[in-house]
C-alpha positions, 0 to 999 in steps of 0.5 A, a space after each residue: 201420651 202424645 195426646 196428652 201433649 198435645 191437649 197441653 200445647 207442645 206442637 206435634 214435631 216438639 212432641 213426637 221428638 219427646 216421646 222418641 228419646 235417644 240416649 242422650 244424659 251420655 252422647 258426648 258426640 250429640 250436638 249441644 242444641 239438641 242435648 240441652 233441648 233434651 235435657 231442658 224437656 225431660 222434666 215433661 216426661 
């Protein structure tokens, strides 16, 4: 998979950070930046 991303041109740290995923749809206390960085990403997944 992390090949996969990569060949698609998401860089390293972006994709490493998709395949790693918290829990995020319920963590009210995660930062809002990173909370809409997962939710905008989890289509790739």
């Amino acid at each position: 998979m992390l090949e996969l991303f990569l060949n698609g041109g998401i860089d390293f740290i972006r994709a490493i950070r998709l395949l790693i995923l918290p829990g995020w749809p319920h963590n009210l206390n995660m930062d809002l930046d990173l909370w809409v960085f997962f939710a905008l990403n989890s289509m790739h997944i």
